[in-house]
C-alpha positions as CSV (number, residue, x, y, z in Angstrom):
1,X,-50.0,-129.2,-110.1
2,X,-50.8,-126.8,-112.9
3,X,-48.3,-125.1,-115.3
4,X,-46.0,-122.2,-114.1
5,X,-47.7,-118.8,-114.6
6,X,-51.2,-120.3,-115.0
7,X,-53.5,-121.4,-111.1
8,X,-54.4,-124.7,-110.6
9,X,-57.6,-126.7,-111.5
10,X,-59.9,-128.2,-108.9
11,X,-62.5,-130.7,-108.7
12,X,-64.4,-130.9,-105.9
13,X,-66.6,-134.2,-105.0
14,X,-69.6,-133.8,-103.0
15,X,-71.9,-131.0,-103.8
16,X,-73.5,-130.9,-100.0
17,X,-73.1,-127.9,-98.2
18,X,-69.8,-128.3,-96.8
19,X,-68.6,-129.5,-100.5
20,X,-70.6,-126.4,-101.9
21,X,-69.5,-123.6,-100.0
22,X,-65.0,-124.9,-100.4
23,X,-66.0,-124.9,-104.2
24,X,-67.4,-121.2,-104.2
25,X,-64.4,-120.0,-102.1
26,X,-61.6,-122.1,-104.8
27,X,-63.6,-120.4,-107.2
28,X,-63.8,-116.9,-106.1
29,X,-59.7,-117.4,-105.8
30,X,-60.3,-117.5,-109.5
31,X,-59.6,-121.2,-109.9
32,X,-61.1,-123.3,-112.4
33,X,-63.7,-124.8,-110.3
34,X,-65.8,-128.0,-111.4
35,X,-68.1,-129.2,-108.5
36,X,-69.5,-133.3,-108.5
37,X,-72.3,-134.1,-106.9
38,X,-75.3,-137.1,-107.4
39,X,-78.3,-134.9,-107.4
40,X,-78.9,-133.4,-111.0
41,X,-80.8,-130.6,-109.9
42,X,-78.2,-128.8,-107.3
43,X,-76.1,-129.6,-110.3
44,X,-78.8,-128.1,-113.0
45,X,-79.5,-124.8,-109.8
46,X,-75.9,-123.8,-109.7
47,X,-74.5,-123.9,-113.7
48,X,-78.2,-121.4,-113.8
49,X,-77.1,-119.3,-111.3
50,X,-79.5,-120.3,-108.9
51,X,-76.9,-121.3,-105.9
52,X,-77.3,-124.3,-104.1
53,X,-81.2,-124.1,-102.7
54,X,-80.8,-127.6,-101.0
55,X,-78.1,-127.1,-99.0
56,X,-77.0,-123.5,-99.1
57,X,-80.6,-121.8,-99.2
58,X,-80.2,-118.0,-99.8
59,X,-76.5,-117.9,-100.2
60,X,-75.1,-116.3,-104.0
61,X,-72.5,-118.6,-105.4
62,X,-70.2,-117.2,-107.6
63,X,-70.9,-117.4,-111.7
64,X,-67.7,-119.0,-112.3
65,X,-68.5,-122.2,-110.4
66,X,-69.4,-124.6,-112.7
67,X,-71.3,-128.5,-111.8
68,X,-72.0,-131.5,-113.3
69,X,-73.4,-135.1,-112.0
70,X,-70.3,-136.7,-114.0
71,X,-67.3,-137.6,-112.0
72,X,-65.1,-138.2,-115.0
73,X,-66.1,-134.6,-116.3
74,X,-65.2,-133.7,-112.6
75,X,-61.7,-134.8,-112.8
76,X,-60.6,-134.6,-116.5
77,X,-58.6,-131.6,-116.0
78,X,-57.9,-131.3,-112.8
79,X,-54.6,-130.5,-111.3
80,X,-56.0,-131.0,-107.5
81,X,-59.1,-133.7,-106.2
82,X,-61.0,-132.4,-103.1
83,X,-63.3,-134.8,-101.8
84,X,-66.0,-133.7,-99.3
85,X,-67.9,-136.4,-98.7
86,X,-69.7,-137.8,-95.5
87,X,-67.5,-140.7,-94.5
88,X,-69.5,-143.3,-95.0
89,X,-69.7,-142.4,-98.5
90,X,-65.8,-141.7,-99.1
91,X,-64.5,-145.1,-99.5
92,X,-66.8,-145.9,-102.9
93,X,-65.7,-142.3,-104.0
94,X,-61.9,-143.0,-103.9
95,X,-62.9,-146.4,-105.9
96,X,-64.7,-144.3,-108.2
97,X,-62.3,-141.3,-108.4
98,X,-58.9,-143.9,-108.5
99,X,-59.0,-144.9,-112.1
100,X,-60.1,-141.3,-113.3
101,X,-58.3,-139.4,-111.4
102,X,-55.2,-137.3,-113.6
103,X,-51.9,-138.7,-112.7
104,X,-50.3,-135.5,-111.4
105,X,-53.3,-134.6,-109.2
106,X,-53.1,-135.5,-105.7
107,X,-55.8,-135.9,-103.2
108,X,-57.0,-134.0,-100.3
109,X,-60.0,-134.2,-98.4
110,X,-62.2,-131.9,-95.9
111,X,-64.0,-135.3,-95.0
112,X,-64.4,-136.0,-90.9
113,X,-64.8,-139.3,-89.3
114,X,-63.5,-142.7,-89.7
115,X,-64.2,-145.6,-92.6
116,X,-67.4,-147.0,-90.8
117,X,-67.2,-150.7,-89.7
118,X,-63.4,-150.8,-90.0
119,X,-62.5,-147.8,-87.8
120,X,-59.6,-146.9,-90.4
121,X,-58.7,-143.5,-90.5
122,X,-59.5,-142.1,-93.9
123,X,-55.7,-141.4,-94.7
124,X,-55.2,-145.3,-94.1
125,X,-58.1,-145.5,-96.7
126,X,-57.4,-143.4,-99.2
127,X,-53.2,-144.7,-99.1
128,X,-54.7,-148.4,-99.9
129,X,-57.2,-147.1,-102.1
130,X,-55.1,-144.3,-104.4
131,X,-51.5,-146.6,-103.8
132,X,-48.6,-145.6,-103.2
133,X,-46.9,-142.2,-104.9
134,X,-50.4,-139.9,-104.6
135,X,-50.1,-136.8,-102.6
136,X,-52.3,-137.0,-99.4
137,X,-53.8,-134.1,-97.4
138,X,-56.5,-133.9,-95.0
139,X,-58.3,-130.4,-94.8
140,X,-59.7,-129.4,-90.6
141,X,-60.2,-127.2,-88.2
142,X,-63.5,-124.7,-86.9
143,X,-65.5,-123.7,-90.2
144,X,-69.0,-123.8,-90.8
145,X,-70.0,-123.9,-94.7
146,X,-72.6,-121.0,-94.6
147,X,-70.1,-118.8,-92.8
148,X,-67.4,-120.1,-95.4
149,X,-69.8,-119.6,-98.5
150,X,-70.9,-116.3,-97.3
151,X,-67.1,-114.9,-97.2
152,X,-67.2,-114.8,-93.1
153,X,-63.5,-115.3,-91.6
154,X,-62.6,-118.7,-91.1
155,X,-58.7,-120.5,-90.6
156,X,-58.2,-124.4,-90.5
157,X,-55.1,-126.3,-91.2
158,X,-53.7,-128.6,-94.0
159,X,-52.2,-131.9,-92.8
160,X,-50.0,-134.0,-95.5
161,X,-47.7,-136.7,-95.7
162,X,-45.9,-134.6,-98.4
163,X,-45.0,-130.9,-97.5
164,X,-45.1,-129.4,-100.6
165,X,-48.9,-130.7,-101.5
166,X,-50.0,-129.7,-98.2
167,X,-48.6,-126.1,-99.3
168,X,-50.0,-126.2,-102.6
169,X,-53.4,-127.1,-101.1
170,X,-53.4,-124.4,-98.5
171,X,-52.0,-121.9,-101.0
172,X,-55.9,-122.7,-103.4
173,X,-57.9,-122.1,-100.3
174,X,-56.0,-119.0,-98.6
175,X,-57.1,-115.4,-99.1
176,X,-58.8,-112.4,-97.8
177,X,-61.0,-113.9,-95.3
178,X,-59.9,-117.4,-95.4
179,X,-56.5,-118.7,-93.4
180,X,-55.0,-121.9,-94.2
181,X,-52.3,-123.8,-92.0
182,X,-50.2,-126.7,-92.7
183,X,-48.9,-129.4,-90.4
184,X,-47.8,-133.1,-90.8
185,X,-49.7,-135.1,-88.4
186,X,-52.6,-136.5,-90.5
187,X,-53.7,-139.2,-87.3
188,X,-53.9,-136.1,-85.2
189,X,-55.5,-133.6,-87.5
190,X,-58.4,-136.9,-88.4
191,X,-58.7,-138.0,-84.6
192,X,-59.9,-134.2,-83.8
193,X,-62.3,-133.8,-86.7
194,X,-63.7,-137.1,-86.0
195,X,-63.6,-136.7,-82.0
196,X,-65.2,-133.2,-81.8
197,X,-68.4,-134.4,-83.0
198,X,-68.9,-136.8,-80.8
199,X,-68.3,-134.6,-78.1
200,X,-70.5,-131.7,-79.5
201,X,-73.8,-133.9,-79.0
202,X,-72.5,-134.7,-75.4
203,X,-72.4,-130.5,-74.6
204,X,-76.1,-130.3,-76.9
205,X,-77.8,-133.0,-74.5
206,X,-76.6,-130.9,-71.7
207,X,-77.9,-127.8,-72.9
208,X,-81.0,-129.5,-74.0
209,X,-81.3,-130.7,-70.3
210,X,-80.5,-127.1,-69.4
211,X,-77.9,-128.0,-67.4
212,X,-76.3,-124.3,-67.3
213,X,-73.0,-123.0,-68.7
214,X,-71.1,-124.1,-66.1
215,X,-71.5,-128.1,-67.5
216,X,-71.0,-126.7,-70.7
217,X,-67.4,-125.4,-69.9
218,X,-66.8,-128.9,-68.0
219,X,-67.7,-131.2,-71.3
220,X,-66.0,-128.9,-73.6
221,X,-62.5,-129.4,-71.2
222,X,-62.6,-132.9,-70.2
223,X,-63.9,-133.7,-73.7
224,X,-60.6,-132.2,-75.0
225,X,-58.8,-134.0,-72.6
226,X,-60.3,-137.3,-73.5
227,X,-59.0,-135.9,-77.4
228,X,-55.5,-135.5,-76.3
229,X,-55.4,-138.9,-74.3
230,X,-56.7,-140.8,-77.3
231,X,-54.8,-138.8,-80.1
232,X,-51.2,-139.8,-77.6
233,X,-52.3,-143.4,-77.5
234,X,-52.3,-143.3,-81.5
235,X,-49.5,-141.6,-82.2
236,X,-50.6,-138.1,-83.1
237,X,-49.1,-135.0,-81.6
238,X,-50.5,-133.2,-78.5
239,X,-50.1,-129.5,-79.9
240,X,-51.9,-131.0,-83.2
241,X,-55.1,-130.8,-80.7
242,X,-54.2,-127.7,-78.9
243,X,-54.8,-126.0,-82.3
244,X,-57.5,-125.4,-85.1
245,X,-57.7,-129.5,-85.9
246,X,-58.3,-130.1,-82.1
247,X,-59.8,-127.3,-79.9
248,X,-60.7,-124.9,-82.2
249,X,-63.0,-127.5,-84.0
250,X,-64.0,-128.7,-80.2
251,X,-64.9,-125.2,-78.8
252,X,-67.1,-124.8,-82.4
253,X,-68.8,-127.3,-82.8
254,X,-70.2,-127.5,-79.2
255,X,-71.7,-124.3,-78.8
256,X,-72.8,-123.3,-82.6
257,X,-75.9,-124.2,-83.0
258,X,-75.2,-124.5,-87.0
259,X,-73.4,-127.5,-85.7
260,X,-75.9,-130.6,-86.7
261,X,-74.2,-133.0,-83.9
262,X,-75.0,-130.4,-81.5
263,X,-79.0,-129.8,-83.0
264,X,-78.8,-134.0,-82.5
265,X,-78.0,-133.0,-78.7
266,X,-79.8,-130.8,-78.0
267,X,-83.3,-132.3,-79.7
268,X,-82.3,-135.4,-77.7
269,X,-81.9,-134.0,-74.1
270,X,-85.1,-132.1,-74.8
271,X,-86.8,-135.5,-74.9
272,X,-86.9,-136.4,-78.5
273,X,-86.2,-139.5,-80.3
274,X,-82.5,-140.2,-82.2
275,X,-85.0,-141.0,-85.7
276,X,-86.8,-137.8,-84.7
277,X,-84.1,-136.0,-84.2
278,X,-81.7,-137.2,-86.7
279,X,-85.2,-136.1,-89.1
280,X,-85.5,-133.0,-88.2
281,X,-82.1,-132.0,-89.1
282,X,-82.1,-133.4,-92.8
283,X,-78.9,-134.1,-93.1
284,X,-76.2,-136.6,-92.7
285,X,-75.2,-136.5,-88.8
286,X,-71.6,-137.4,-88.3
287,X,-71.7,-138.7,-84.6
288,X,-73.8,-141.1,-84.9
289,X,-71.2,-143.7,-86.6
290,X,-68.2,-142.0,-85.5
291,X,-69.3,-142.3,-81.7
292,X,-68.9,-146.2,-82.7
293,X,-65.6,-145.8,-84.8
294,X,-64.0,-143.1,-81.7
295,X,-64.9,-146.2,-78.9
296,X,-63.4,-148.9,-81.1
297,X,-60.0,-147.0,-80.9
298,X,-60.2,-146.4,-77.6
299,X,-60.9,-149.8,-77.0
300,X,-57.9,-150.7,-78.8
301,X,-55.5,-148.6,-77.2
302,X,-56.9,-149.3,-73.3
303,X,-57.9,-145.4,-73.3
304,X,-60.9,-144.5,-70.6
305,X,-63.4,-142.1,-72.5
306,X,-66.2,-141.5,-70.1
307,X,-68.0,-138.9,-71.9
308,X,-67.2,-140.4,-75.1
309,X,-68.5,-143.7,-73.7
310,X,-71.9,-142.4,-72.8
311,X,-72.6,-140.5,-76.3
312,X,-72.1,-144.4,-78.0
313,X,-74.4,-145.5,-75.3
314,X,-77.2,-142.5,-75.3
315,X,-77.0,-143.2,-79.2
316,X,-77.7,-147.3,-79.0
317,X,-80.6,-146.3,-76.9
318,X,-79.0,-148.5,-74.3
319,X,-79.0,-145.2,-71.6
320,X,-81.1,-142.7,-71.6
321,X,-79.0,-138.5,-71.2
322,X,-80.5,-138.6,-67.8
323,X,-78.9,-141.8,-67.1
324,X,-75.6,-140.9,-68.6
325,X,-75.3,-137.7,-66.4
326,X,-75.8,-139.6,-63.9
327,X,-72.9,-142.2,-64.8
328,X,-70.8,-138.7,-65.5
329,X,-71.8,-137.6,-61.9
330,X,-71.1,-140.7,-59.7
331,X,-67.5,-141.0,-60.9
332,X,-64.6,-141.2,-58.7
333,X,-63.1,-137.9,-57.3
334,X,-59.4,-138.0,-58.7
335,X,-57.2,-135.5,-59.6
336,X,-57.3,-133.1,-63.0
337,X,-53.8,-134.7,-64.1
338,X,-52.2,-137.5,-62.8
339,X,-48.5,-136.7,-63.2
340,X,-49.1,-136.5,-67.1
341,X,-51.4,-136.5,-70.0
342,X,-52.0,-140.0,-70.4
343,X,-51.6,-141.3,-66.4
């Protein structure tokens, strides 16, 4: 990391919203801040003080923040690499980031989902990608990037396969109104940012349906327990989901409506088409490849995932949401817990 005495540099890769508002909130901690993204003019709008009028419409970014379209610029001085990226696009940025990237920096991502195609979880990525010997963290938990870039409240949790980074990237993102955890169990901490937005278009179809609160409460509990089965199977920890990776995400990201996978629910239990839909909300939608990626595990593992299972389906077009309640519906009677978690 940086020098004694002096706080670290960060480069930050991917100037989308989520990207955008974790840049502003390094740099108000009064870190040197250089944000990468591919469209010049967000670049061009932030270095003239303009903020970010794509993705951030109407929120101030602070002056210090600095952009540019030029990942080697990005990462020249930097003494930490923070990739926010959707997934499908984090792969070709670790290519493009390995060869630039400062040999003391290590690597942390706020990225959520699995490498599409492969299923790989994106610390199995970016090990075989960086080698061995780089510091690896994944960044999670419940935090929407206009709350974040506005200075709302907001705590997630740092997971590393080397203690110390995972402190030293925590400690660049704590302050005032910003908490930052730490914890060890990477598989865990990816399975629930991947999982949760699967889940949140399963609780937006039901309240597009207007199926009441009541079916809200149910998805949002047996989705988490389909989390916890899965995350076992893998080899994550249980309390891993029990905290801001896992159910805090969960709870979230099925009733915000700032969540896009829960827009992408609820525009298609209101009738609307997944093109339509996907459209309307104008930006990348996680679910719709992770629903894929979160079946492919569970398939490998012999792990039942009902609601799970009908998301993948109502996204193929193979069911329709009416059709997949109805799936939900006519299960078995059984009880809440059989003997343990994963009976």
């Amino acid at each position: 990391m940086a020098p004694s005495g002096s706080k670290p540099a960060v480069a930050v890769l991917g100037a989308g919203s989520w990207g955008t508002a974790l840049a502003a909130l390094i740099a108000r901690h009064e870190h040197p801040t250089l944000l990468w993204g591919r469209d010049r003019a967000v670049a061009d709008a932030i270095n003239a003080g303009s903020g970010n009028p794509r993705y951030l419409p109407g929120i101030d970014l602070p002056p210090a923040l600095r952009a540019t379209t030029d990942m080697a610029e990005a990462l020249a001085g930097a003494d930490l690499v923070l990739v926010v990226v959707p997934s499908h696009a984090f792969t070709d940025t670790l290519r493009t980031l390995a060869p630039l990237r400062p040999a003391h920096a290590g690597v942390a991502w706020a990225t959520k989902g699995f490498e599409p195609g492969s299923g790989r979880f994106l610390h199995e990525v970016a090990g075989e990608v960086l080698g061995a010997g780089v510091p690896l963290a994944v960044v999670t938990g419940p935090s929407f990037a206009k709350e974040v870039a506005a200075g709302m409240p907001t705590a997630v949790t740092v997971h590393g396969d080397d203690e110390e980074f995972a402190q030293s990237v925590a400690d660049v993102l704590h302050g005032p109104a910003f908490r930052a955890y730490t914890g060890s169990d990477m598989r865990g901490a990816e399975l629930g940012g991947a999982m949760k937005n699967v889940l949140a278009v399963a609780t937006g179809v039901a309240d597009g349906m207007g199926l009441g609160l009541n079916a809200r409460a149910g998805l949002i509990t047996r989705g988490l327990n389909e989390m916890l089965r899965l995350n076992i199977a893998i080899g994550g920890q249980p309390e891993t989901l029990m905290g801001l990776a896992g159910l805090g995400d969960l709870v979230l990201t099925c009733t915000g409506d700032l969540s896009r996978n829960r827009r992408l629910g609820l525009a298609l239990g209101r009738g609307q088409s997944l093109d339509d839909a996907v459209r309307g909300i104008g930006q990348v939608v996680e679910s719709v490849q992770t629903a894929d990626e979160v079946m492919r595990q569970a398939d490998a593992h012999g792990v039942e995932l009902p609601i799970s299972s009908n998301v993948r389906d109502v996204l193929h077009g193979d069911i329709t949401p009416a059709e997949g309640l109805a799936r939900l519906l006519a299960r078995e009677q059984k009880a809440e817990y059989a003997g343990k978690l994963i009976g």
